[in-house]
PDB file of N, CA, C and O in Angstrom:
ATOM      1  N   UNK A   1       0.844  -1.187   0.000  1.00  0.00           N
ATOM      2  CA  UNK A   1       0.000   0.000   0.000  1.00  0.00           C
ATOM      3  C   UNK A   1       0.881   1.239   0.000  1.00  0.00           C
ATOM      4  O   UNK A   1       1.467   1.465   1.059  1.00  0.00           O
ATOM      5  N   UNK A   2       1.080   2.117  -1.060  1.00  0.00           N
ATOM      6  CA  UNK A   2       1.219   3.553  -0.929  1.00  0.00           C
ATOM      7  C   UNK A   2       0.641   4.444  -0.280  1.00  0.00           C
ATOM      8  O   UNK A   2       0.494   5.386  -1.059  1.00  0.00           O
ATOM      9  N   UNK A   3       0.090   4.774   1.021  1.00  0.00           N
ATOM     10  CA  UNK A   3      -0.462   5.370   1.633  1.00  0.00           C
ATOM     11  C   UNK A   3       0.498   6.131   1.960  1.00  0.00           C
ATOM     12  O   UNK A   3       1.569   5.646   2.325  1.00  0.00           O
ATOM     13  N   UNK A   4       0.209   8.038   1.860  1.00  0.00           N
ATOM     14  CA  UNK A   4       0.981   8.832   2.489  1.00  0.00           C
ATOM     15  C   UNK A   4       0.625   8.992   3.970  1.00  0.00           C
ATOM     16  O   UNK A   4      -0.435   9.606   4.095  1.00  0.00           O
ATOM     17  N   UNK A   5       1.132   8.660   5.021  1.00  0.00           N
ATOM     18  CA  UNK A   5       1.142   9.201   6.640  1.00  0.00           C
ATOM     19  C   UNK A   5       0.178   7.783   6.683  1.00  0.00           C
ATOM     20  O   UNK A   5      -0.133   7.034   5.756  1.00  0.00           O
ATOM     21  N   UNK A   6      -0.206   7.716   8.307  1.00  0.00           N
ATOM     22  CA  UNK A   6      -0.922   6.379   8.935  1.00  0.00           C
ATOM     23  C   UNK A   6      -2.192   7.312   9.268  1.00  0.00           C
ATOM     24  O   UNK A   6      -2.169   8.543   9.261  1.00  0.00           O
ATOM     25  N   UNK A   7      -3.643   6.252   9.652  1.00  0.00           N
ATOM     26  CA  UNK A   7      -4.452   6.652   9.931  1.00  0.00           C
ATOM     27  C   UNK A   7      -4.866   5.618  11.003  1.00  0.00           C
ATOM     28  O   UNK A   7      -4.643   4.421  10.824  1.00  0.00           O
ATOM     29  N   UNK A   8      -5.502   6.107  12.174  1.00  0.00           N
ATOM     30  CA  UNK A   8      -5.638   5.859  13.356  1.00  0.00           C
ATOM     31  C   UNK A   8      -7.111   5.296  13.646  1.00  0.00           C
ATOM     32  O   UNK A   8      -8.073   5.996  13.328  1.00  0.00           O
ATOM     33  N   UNK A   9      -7.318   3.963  14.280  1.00  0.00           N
ATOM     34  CA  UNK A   9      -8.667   3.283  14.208  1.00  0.00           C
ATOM     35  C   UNK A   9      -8.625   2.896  16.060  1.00  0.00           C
ATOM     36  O   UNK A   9      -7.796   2.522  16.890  1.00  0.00           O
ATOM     37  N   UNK A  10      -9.980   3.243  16.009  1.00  0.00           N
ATOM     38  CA  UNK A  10     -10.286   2.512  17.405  1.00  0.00           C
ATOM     39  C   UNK A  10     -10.804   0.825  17.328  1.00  0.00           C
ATOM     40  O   UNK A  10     -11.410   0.239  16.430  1.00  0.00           O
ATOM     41  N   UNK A  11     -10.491   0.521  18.144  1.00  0.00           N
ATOM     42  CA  UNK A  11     -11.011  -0.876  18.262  1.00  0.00           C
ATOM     43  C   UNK A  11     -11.214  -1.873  19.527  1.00  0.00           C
ATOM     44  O   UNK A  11     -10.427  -2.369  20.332  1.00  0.00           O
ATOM     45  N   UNK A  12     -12.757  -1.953  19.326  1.00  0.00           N
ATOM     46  CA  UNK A  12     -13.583  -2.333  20.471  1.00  0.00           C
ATOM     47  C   UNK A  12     -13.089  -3.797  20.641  1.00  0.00           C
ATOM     48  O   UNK A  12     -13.129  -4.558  19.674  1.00  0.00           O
ATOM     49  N   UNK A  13     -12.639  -4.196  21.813  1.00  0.00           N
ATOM     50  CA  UNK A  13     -12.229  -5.682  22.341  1.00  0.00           C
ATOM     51  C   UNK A  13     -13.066  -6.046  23.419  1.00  0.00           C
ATOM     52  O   UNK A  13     -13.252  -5.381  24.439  1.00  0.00           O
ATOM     53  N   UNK A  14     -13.598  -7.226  23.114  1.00  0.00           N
ATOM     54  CA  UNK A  14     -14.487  -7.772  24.006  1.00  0.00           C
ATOM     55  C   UNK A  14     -14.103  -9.815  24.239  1.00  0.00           C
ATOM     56  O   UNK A  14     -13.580 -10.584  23.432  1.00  0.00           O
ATOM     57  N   UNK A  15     -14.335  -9.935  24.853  1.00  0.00           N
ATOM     58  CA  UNK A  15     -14.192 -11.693  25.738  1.00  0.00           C
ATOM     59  C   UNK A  15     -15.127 -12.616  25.296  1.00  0.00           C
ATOM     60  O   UNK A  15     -16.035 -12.607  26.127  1.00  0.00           O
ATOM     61  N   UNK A  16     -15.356 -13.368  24.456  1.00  0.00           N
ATOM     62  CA  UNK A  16     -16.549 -14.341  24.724  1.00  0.00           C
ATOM     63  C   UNK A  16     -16.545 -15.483  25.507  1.00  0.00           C
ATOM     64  O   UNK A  16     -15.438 -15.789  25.950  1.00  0.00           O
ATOM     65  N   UNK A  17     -17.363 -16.109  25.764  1.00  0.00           N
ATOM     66  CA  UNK A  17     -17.930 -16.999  26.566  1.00  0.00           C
ATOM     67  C   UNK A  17     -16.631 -18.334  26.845  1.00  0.00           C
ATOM     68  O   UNK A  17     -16.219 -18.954  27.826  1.00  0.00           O
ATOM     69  N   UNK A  18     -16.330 -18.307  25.376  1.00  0.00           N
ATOM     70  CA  UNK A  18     -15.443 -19.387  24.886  1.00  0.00           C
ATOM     71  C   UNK A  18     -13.945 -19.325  25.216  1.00  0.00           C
ATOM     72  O   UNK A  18     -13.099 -20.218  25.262  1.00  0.00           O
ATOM     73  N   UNK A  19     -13.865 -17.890  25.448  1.00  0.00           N
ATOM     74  CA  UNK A  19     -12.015 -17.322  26.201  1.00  0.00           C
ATOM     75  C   UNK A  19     -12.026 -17.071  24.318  1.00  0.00           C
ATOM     76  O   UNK A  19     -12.022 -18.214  23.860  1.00  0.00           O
ATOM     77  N   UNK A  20     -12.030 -16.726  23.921  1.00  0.00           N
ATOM     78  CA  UNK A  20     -11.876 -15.551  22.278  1.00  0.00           C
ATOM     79  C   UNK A  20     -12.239 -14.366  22.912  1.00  0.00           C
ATOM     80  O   UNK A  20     -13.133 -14.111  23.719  1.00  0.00           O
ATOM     81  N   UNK A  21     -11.228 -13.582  22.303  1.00  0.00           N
ATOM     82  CA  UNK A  21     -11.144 -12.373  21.859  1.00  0.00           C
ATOM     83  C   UNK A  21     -11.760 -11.881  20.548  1.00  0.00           C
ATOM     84  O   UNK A  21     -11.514 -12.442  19.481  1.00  0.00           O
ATOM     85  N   UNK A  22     -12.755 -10.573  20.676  1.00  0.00           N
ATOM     86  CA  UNK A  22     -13.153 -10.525  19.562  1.00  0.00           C
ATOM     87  C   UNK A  22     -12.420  -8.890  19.506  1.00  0.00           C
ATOM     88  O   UNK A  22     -12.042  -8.167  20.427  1.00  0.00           O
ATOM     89  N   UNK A  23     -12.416  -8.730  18.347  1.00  0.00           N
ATOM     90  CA  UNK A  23     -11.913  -7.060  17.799  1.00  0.00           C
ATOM     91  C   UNK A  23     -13.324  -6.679  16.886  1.00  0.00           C
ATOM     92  O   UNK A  23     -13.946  -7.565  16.299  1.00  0.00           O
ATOM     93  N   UNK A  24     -13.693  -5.386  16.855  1.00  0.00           N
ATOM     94  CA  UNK A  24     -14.263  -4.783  15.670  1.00  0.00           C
ATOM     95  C   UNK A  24     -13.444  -3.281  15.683  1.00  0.00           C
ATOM     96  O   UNK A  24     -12.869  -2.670  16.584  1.00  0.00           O
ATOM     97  N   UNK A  25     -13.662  -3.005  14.316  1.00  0.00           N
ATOM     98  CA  UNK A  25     -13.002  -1.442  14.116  1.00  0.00           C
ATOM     99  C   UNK A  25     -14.755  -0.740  13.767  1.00  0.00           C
ATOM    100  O   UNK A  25     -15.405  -1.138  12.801  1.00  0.00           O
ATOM    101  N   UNK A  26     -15.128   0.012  14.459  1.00  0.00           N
ATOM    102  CA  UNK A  26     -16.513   0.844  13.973  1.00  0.00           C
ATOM    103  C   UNK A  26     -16.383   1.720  12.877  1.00  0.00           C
ATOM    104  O   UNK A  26     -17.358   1.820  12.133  1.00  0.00           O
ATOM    105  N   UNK A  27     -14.887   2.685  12.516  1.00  0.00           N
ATOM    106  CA  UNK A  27     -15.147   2.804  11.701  1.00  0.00           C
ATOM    107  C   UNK A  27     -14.911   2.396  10.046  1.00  0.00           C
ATOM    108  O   UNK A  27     -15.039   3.155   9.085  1.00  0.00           O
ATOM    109  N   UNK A  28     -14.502   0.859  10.037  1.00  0.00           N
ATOM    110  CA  UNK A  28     -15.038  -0.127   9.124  1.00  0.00           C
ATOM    111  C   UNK A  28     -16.005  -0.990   8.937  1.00  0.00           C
ATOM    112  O   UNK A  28     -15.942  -2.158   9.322  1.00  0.00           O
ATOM    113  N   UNK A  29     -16.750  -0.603   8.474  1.00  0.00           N
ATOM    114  CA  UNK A  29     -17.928  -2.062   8.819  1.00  0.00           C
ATOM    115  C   UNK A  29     -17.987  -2.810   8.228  1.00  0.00           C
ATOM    116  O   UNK A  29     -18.029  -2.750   6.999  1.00  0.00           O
ATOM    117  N   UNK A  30     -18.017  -4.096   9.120  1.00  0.00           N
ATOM    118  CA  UNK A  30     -17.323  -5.534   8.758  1.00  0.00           C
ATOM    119  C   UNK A  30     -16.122  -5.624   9.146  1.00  0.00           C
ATOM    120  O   UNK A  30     -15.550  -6.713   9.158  1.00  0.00           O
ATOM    121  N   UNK A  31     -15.599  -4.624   9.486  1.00  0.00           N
ATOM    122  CA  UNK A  31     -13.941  -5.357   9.632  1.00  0.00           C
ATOM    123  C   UNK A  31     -14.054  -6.036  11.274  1.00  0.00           C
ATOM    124  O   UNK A  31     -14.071  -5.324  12.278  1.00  0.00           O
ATOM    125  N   UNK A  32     -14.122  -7.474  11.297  1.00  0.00           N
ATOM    126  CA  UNK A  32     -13.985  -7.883  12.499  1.00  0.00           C
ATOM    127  C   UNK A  32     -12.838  -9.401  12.762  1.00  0.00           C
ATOM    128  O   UNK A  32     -12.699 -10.191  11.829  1.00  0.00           O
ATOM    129  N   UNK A  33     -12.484  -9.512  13.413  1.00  0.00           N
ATOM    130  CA  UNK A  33     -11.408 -11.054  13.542  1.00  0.00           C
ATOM    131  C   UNK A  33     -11.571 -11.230  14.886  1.00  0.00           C
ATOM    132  O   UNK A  33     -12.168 -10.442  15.619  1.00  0.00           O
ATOM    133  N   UNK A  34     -11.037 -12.280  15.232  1.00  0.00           N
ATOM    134  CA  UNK A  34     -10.851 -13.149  16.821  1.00  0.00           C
ATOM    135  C   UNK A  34      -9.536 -13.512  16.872  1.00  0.00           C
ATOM    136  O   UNK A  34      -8.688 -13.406  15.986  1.00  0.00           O
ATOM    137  N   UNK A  35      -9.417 -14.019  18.158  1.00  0.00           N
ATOM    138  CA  UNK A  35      -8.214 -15.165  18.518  1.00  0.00           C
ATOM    139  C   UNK A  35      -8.106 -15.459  19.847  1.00  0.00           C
ATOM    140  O   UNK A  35      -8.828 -14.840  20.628  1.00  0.00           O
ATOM    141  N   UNK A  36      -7.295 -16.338  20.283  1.00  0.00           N
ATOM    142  CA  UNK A  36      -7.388 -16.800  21.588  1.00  0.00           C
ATOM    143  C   UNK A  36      -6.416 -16.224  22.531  1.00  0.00           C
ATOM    144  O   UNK A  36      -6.321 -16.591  23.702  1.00  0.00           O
ATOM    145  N   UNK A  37      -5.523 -15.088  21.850  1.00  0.00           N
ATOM    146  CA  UNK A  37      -4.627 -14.117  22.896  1.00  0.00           C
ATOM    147  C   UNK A  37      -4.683 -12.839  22.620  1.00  0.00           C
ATOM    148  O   UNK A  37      -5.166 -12.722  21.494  1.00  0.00           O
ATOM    149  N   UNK A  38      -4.420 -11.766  23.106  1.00  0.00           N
ATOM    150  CA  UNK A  38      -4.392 -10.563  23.151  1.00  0.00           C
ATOM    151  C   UNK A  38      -3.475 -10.110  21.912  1.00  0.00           C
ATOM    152  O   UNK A  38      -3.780  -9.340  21.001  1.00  0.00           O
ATOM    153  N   UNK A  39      -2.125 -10.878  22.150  1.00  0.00           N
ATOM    154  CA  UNK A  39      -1.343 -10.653  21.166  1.00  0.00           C
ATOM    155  C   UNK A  39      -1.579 -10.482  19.727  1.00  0.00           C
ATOM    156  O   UNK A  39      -1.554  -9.553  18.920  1.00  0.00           O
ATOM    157  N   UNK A  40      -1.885 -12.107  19.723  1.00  0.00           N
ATOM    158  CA  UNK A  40      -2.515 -12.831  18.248  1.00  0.00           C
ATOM    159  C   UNK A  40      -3.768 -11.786  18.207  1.00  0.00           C
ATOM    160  O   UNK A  40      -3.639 -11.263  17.101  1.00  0.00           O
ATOM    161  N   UNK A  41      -4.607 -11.362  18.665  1.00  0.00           N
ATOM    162  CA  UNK A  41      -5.694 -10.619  18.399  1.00  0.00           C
ATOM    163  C   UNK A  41      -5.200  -9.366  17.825  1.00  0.00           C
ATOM    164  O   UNK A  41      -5.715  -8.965  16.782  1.00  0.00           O
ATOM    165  N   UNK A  42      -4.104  -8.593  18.480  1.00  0.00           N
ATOM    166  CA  UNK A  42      -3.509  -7.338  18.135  1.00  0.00           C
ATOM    167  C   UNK A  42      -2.957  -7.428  16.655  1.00  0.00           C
ATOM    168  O   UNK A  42      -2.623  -6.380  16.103  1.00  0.00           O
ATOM    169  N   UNK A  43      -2.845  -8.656  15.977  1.00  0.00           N
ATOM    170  CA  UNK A  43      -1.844  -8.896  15.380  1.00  0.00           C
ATOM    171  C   UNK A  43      -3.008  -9.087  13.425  1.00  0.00           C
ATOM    172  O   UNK A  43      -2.784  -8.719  12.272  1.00  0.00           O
ATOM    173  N   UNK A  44      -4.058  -9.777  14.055  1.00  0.00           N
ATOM    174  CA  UNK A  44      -5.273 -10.243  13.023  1.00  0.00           C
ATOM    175  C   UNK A  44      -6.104  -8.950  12.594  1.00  0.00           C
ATOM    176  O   UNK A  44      -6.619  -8.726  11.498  1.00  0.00           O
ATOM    177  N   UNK A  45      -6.101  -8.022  13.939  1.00  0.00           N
ATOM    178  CA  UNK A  45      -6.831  -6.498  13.577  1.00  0.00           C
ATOM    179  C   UNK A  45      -6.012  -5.922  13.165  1.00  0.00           C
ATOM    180  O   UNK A  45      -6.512  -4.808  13.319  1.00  0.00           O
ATOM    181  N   UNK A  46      -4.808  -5.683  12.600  1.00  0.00           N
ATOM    182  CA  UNK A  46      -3.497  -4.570  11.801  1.00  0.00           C
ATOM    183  C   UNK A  46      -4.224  -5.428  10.205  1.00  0.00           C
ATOM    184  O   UNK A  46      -4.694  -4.755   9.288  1.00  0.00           O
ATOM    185  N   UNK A  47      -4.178  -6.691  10.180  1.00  0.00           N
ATOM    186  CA  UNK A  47      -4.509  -7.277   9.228  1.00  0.00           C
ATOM    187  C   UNK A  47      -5.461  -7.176   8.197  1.00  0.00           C
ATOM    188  O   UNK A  47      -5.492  -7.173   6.966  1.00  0.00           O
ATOM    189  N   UNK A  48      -6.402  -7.078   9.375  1.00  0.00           N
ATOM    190  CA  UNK A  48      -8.019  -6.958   9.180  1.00  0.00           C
ATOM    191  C   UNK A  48      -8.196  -5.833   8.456  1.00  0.00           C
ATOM    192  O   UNK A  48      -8.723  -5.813   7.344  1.00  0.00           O
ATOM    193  N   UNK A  49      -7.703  -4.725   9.145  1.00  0.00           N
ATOM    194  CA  UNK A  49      -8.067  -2.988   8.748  1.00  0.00           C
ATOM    195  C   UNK A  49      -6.841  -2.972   7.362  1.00  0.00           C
ATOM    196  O   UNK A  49      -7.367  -2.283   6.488  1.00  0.00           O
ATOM    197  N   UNK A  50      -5.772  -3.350   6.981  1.00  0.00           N
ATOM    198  CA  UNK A  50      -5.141  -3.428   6.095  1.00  0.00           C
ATOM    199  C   UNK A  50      -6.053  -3.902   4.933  1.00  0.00           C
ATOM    200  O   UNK A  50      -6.184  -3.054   4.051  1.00  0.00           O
ATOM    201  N   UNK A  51      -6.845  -5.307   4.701  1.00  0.00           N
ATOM    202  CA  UNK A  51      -7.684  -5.816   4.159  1.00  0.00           C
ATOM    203  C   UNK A  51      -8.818  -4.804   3.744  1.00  0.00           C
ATOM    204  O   UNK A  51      -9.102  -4.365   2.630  1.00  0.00           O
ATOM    205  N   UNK A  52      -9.398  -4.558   5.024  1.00  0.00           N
ATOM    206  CA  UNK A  52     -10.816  -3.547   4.342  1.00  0.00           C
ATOM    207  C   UNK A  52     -10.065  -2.229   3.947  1.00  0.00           C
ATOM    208  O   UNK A  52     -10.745  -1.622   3.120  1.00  0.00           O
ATOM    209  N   UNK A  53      -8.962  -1.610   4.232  1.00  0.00           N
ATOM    210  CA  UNK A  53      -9.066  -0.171   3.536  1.00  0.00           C
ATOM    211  C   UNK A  53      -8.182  -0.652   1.695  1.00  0.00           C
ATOM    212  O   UNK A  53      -8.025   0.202   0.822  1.00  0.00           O
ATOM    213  N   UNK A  54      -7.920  -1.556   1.593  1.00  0.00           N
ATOM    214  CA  UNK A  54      -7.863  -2.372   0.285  1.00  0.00           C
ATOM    215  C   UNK A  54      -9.003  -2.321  -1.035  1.00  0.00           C
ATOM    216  O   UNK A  54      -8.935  -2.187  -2.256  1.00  0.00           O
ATOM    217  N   UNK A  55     -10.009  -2.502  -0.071  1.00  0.00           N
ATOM    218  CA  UNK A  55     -11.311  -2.537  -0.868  1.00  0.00           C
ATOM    219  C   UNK A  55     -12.172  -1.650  -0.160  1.00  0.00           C
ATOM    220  O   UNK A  55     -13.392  -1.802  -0.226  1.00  0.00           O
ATOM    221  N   UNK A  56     -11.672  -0.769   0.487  1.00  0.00           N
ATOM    222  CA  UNK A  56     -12.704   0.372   0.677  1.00  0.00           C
ATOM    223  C   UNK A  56     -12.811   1.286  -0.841  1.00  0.00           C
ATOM    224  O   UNK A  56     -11.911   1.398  -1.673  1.00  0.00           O
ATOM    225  N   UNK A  57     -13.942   1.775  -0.891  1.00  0.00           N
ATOM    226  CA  UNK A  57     -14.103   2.051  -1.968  1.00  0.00           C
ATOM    227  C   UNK A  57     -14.053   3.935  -1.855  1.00  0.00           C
ATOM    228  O   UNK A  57     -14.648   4.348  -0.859  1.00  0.00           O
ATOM    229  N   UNK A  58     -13.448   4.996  -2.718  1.00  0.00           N
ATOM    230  CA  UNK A  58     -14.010   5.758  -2.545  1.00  0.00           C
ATOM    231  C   UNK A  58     -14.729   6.803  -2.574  1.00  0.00           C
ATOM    232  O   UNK A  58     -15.268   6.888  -3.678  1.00  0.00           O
ATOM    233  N   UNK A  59     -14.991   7.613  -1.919  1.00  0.00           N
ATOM    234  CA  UNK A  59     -16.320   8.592  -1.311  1.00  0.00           C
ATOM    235  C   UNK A  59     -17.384   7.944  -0.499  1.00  0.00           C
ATOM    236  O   UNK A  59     -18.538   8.358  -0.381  1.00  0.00           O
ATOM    237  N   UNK A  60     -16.900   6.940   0.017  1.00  0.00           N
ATOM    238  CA  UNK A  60     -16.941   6.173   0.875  1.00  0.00           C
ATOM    239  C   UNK A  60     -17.415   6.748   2.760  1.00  0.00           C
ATOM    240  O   UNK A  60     -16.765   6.818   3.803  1.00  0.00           O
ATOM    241  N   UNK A  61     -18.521   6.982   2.469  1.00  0.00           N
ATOM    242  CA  UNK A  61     -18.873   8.124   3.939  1.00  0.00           C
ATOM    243  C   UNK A  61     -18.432   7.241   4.834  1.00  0.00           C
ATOM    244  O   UNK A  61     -18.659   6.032   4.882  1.00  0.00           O
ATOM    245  N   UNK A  62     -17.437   8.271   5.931  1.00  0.00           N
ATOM    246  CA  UNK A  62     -16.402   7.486   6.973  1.00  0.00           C
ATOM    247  C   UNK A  62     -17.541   8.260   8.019  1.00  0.00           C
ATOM    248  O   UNK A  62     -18.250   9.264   7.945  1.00  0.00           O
ATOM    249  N   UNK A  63     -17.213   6.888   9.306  1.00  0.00           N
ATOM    250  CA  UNK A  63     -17.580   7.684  10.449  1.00  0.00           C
ATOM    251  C   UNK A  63     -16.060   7.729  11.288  1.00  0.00           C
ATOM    252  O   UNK A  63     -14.998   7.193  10.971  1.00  0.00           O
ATOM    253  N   UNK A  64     -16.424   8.656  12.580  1.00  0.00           N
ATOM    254  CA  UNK A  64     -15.370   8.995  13.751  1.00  0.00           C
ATOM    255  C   UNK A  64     -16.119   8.188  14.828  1.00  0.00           C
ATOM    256  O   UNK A  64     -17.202   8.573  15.267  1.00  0.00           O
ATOM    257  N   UNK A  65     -15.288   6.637  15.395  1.00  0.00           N
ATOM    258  CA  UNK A  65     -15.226   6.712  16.654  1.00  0.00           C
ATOM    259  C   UNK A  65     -15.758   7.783  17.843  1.00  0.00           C
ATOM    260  O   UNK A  65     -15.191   8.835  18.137  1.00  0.00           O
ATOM    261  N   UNK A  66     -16.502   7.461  18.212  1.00  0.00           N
ATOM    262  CA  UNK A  66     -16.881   9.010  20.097  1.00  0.00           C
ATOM    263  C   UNK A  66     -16.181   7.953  21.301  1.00  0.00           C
ATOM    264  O   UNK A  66     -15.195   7.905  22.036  1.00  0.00           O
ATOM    265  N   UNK A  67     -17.395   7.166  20.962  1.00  0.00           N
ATOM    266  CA  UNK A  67     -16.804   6.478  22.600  1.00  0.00           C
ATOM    267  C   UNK A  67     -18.146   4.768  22.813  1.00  0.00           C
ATOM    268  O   UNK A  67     -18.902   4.214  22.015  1.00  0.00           O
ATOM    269  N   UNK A  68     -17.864   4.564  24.023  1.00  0.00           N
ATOM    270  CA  UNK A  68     -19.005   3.788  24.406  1.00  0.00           C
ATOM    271  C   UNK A  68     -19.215   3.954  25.840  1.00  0.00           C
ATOM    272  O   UNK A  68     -18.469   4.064  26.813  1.00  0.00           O
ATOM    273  N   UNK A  69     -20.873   3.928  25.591  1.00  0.00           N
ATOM    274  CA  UNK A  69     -21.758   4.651  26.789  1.00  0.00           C
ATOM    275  C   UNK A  69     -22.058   3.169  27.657  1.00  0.00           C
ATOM    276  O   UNK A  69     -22.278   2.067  27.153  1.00  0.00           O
ATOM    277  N   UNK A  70     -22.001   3.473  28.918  1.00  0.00           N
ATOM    278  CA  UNK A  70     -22.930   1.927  29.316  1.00  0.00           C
ATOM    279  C   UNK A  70     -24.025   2.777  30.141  1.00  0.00           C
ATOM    280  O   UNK A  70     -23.920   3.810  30.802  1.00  0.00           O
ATOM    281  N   UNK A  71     -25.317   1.786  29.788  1.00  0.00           N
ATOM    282  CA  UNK A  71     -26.282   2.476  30.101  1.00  0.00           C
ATOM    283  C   UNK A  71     -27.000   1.396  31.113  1.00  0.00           C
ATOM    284  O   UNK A  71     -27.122   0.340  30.492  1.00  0.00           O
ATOM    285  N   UNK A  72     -27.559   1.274  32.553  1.00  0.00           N
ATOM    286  CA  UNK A  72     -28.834   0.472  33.126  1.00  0.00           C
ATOM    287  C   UNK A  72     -29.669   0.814  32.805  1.00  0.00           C
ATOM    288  O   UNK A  72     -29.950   2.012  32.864  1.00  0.00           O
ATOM    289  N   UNK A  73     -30.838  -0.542  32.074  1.00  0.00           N
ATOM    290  CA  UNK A  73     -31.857  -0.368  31.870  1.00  0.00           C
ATOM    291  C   UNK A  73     -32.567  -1.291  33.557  1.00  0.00           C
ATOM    292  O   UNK A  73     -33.779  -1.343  33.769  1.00  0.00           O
TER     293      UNK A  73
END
């Protein structure tokens, strides 16, 4: 990839049931992977987001990351 300068992604990590790690990047959608260490997880999401901005297409309306709220219902 010729990309001039890096661009910066958040990415939500969460635990399942199973001991996986899951990653999503929000602002790719679809870009998601697993694995069974932190490492290996760190390692499949550089991958992942490499992959989708490949075939991102563009004029491609991006969103910005804010945050995540936890809310009691």
């Amino acid at each position: 990839m010729g990309r001039v300068g890096k661009r910066e992604f958040s990415v939500i990590v969460e635990l399942d049931g199973d001991g996986y790690y899951l990653a999503s990047v929000p602002e790719l959608p679809g870009c998601h992977t697993q694995a069974r260490s932190l490492d290996k997880l760190i390692k499949r999401v550089r991958e992942a987001i490499e992959l989708c901005l490949e075939v991102e297409e563009e004029g491609q309306p991006t969103t910005e990351f804010v945050g995540v709220q936890r809310i009691t219902v």
